[in-house]
N, C-alpha and C positions, 0 to 999 in steps of 0.2 A: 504494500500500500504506500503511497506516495508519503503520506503525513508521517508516516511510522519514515521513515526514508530521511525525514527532514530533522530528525532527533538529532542521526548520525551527521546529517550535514552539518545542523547544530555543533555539533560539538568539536568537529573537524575544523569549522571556520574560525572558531574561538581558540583553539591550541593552534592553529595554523598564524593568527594573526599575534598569538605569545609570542609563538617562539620567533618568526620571521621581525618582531620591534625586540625581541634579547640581542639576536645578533647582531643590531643595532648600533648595538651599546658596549663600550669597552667591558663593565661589571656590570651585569644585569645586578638590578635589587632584591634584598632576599624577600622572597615570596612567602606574606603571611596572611591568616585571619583575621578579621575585627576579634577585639576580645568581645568574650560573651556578656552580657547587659545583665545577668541575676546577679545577684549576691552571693551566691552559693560557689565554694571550689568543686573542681570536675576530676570526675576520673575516668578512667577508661576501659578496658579490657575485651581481644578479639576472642571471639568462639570458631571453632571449627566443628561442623553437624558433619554428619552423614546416616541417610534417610534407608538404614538398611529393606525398607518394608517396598522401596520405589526405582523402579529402572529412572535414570536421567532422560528425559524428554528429549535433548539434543542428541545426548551419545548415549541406545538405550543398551547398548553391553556395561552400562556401568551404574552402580548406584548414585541418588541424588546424593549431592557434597554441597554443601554452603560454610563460606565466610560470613560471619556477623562480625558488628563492631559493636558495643555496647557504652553509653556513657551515663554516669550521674552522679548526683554533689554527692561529694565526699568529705569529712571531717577534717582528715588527712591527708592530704595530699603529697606524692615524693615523688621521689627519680623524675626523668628526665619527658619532658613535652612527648607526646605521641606522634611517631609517624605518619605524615597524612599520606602517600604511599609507600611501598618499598620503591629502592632502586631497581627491581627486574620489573616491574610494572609502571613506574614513572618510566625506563628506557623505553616498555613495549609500546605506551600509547602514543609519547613523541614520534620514535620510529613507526608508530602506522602511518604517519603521512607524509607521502614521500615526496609531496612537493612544498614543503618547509624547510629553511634553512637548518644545520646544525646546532644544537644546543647544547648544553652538558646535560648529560643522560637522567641525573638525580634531579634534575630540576623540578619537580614535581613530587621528591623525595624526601626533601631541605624544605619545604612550603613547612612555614612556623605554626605551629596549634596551641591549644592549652590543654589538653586533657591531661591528668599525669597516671600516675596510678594509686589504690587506696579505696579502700572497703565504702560500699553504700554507706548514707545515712542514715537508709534506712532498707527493710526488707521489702515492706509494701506499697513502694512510688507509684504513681500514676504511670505507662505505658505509654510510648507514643513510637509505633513503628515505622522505617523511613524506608521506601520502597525507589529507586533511582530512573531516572529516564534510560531510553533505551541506548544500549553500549557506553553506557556513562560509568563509572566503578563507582562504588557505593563512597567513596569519600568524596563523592561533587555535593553534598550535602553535610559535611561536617560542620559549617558555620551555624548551620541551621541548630543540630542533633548541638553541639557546643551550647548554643546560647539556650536550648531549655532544657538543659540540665543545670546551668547554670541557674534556672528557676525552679530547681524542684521534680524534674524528672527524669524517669529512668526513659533511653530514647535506643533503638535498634536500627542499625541501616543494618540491611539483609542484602549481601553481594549473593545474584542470583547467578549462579554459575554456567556459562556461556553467553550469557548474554550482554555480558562487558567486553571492553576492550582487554583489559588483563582484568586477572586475580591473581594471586600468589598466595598459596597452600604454607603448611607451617614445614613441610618436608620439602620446600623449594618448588614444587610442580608450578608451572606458571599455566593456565587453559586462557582461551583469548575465545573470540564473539565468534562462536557457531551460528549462533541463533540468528545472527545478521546477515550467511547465506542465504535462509530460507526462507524471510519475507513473511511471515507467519505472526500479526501483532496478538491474532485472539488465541491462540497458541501460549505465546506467552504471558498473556492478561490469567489462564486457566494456571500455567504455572508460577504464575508468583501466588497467585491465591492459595494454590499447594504448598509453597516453600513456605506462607508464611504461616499456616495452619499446623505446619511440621516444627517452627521454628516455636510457637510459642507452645508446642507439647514439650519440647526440649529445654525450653528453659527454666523451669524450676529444678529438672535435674541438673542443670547444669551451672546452677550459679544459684544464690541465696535469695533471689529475688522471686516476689509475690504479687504481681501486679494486682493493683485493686479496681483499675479501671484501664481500657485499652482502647487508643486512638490508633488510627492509619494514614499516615500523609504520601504522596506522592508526587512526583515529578514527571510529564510526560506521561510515557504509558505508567509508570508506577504510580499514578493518579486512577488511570483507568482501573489498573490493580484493587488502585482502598476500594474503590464501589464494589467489585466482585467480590472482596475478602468480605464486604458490610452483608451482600447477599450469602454467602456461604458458611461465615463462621461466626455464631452468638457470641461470640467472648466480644467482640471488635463491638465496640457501641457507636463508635462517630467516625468521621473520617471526610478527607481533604484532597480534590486533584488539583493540582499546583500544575496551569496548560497544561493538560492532556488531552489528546482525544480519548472521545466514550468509543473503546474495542471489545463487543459491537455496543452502539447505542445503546441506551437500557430500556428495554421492554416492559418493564418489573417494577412496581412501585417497591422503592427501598425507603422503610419506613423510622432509619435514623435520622440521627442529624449528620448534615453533608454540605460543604461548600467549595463551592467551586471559582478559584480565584486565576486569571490570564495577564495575557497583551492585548493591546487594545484588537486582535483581531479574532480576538475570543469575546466579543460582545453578541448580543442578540441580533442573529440574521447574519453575523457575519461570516466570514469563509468554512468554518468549523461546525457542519450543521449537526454534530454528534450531541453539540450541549443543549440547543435548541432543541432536539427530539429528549433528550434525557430528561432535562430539566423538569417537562408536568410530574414524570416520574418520582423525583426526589419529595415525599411527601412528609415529613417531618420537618423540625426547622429545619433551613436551607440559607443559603447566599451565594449571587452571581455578582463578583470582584471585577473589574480590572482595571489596569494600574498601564497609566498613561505612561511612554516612554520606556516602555520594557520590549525585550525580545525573548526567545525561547529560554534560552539561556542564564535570565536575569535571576529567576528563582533558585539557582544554583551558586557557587563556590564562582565560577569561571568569570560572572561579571567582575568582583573583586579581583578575581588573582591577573583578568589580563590588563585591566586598569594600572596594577602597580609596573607596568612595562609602558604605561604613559599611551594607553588605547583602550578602549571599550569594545564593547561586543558589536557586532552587524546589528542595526536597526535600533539600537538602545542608547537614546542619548542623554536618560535620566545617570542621574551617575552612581555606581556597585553601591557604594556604601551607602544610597538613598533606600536601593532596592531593598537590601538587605536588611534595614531597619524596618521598612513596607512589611517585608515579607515574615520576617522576627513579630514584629508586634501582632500583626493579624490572625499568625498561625498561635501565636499561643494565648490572643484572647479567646480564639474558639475551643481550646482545650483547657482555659481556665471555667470557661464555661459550662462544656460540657462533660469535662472529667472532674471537676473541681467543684461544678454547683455556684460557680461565683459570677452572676452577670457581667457583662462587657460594654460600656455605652460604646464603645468603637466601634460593636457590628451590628448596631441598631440604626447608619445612617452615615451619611458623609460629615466629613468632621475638618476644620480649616488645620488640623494638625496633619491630615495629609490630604491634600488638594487632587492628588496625583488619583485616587482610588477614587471610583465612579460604582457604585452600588443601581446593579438593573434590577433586579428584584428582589423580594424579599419572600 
């Protein structure tokens, strides 16, 4: 499908125009995060699953395997900043594109974070799982997973395996985007619903945590994703597409709470007629977002990081750090709300504290 097609464009245009402004530059800048906006220190820690009960949908001679990344406030906090990738998956995604200039390999290895490491605050945080757009590795979303843990919750990006540019196994296997041969978005909208149904049986065995409430956010298709997890799995009560298209539209009235925030070309009627069909569908509370001066990309890590190379993304001329505060505040009023029980006057109407967000429906 064309739209599924423009994820990867997406994301190729935006490392493509990093690295070709690093080579630019005698020392490129080191490459960091905004810090996160809670109060709260963070910590971190990756998981490695394997879903003995499931062939892999990409490669079915082999069982399902997922990277997670887990973060939230911690008491303690020690050793050294988290990795936002390894070096064999910062080389593999620069080196996919083979018409950008040379960069150092680790460039995207050396990207500054805050997470460190150090025991929850608690056992029973509020959940908020992060599902990535497509061929994006599960850390285009760390700024995000950073800043609400920094408020209080535990937050999971789920690296869906094949369907990123790299991942890298703790045994060094590095697997790159099958999934991107085959063209196949409702294919992979059915398995991340799968991964992330597996992901949250696996997690009380696999770490001390008890979530007492569980949001799903997503990016691109891992937007499409929370709607199909909201249909499929009771634990999930709310959930977020951050630009996606609906793979396929939803048929189905989904009777949580579900908002759906874009670029201005995800307004009503406009090129994306997935939301438009979707939308009478979302029959619980709902909101239809979008935030003037973004591109695909803006909801992600990439706005910021290709910014600090002194360029922004294709079509996005609001600036990273505007977005990412858009995008920080909004995502976790609606999970103060709906995991928290805490009203939001932010998402009851437009507000002169961001101009930028146009509220179509309510």
């Amino acid at each position: 499908m064309r739209r599924t097609l423009l994820t990867t464009a997406a994301l190729s245009m935006g490392l493509a125009m990093l690295t070709s402004t690093a080579t630019a530059t005698a020392a490129p800048p080191q490459l960091a995060l905004p810090e996160p906006s809670g109060p709260l220190p963070i910590a971190h820690t990756r998981l490695h699953l394997v879903d003995h009960d499931r062939a892999d949908p990409w490669v079915p001679q082999q069982r399902r395997e997922l990277m997670a990344t887990l973060w939230y406030p911690t008491a303690h906090p020690s050793g050294q900043a988290a990795q936002y990738l390894t070096p064999a998956e910062s080389r593999e995604i620069l080196h996919h594109f083979e018409d950008v200039p040379d960069v150092p390999d680790d460039t995207l290895s050396t990207t500054r974070t805050h997470a460190r490491t150090g025991p929850p605050t608690s056992t029973t945080l509020p959940l908020v799982v992060l599902s990535p757009g497509f061929s994006h590795p599960r850390a285009a979303l760390t700024g995000l997973a950073e800043d609400l843990a920094s408020r209080g919750y535990a937050v999971a990006a789920i690296g869906h395996n094949h369907e990123s540019r790299a991942t890298e196994f703790p045994d060094g296997r590095l697997t790159t985007c099958i999934a991107c041969e085959a063209n196949d978005p409702e294919k992979v909208v059915r398995t991340r619903a799968d991964d992330v149904g597996f992901f949250l049986d696996e997690l009380p065995r696999t770490t001390p945590l008890r979530p007492n409430r569980i949001a799903m956010v997503g990016h691109s298709i891992g937007g499409a994703s929370a709607a199909q997890v909201l249909h499929t799995d009771p634990r999930v009560s709310a959930g977020i597409n951050l630009d996606g298209t609906f793979f396929p539209a939803l048929d189905q009235d989904l009777d949580r709470p579900f908002m759906i925030v874009g670029t201005p070309k995800h307004r009503p009627h406009g090129t994306d007629e997935s939301w438009d069909t979707s939308w009478p569908h979302l029959t619980d509370w709902r909101r239809w977002l979008t935030v003037s001066g973004t591109s695909h990309s803006s909801f992600t890590d990439f706005s910021i990081l290709s910014e600090q190379f002194g360029i922004g993304l294709p079509e996005e001329p609001l600036d990273g750090h505007r977005t990412a505060e858009i995008t920080r505040d909004y995502v976790a009023a609606f999970l103060d709300q709906h995991l928290r029980a805490t009203p939001q006057p932010l998402l009851e109407g437009p507000t002169n504290t961001y101009p930028e967000v146009t509220f179509h429906h309510h």
